[in-house]
C-alpha positions as CSV (number, residue, x, y, z in Angstrom):
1,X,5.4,2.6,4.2
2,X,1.9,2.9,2.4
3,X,0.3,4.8,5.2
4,X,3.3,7.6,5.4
5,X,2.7,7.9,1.1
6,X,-1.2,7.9,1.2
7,X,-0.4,10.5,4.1
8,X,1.7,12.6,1.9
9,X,-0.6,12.2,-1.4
10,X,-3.2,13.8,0.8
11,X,-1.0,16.8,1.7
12,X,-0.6,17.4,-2.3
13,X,-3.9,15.9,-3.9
14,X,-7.5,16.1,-2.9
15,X,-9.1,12.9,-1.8
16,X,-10.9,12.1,-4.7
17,X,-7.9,12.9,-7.1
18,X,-5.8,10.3,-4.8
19,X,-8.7,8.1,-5.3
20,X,-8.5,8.2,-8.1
21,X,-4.9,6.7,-8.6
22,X,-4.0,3.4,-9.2
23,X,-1.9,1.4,-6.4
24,X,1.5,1.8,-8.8
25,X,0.8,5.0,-9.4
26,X,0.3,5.9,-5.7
27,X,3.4,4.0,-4.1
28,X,5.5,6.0,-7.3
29,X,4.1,9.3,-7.0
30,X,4.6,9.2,-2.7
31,X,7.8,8.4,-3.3
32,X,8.6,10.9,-5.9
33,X,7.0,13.7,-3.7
34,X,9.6,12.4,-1.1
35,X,12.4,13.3,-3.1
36,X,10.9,16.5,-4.0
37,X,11.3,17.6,-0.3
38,X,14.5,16.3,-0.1
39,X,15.7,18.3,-2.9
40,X,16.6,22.0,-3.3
41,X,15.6,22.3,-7.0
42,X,13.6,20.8,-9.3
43,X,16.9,19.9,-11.4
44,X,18.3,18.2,-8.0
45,X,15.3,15.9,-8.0
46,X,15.0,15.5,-11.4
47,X,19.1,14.5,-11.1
48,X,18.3,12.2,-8.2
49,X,15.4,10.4,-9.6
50,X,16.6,9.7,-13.5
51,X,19.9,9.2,-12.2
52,X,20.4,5.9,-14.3
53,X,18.5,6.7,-17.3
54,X,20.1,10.1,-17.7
55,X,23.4,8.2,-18.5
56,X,21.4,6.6,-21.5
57,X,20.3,9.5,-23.1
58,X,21.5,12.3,-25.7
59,X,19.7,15.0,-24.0
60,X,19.8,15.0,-20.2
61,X,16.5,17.6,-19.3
62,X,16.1,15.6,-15.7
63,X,14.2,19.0,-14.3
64,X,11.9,18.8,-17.7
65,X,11.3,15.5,-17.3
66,X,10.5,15.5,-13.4
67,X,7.9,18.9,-14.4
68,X,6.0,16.3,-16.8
69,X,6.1,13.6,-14.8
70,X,4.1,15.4,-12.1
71,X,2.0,17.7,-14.8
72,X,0.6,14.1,-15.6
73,X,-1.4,14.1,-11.8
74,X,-2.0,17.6,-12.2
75,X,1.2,18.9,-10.0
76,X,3.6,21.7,-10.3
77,X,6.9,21.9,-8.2
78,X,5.4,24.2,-5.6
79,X,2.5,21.7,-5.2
80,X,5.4,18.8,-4.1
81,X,7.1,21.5,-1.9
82,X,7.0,21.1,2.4
């Protein structure tokens, strides 16, 4: 639901950086914050949310990918965190 993401980019983002984001970015960003919460570790997310490319690639760094991923909108793990 757009209104439960924008409500979540807000807890982790000032307004201006969720701004701004572009609509993609937004609805793929709440939903990755989502599983953030729901995870334990940063590996577990990263596990849960490249779970089919993982299975395509040589080197399977799902935590390092998941750290980038969210480096790009200037998050850290502890940012995503409830």
């Amino acid at each position: 639901d757009r209104l439960e993401g924008d409500a979540l980019l807000a807890e982790v983002m000032t307004s201006d950086q969720a701004a701004a984001l572009d609509r993609f970015d937004r609805v793929q960003l709440a939903d990755v914050i989502r599983v953030c919460r729901q995870s334990k570790t940063l590996s577990d997310a990263g596990r849960t949310l490249f779970a089919q490319s993982r299975q395509r690639r040589a080197s399977t760094n799902d935590s390092d990918r998941l750290r980038k991923y969210l480096a790009k909108f200037g998050l850290a793990w502890a940012d995503v965190q409830a």
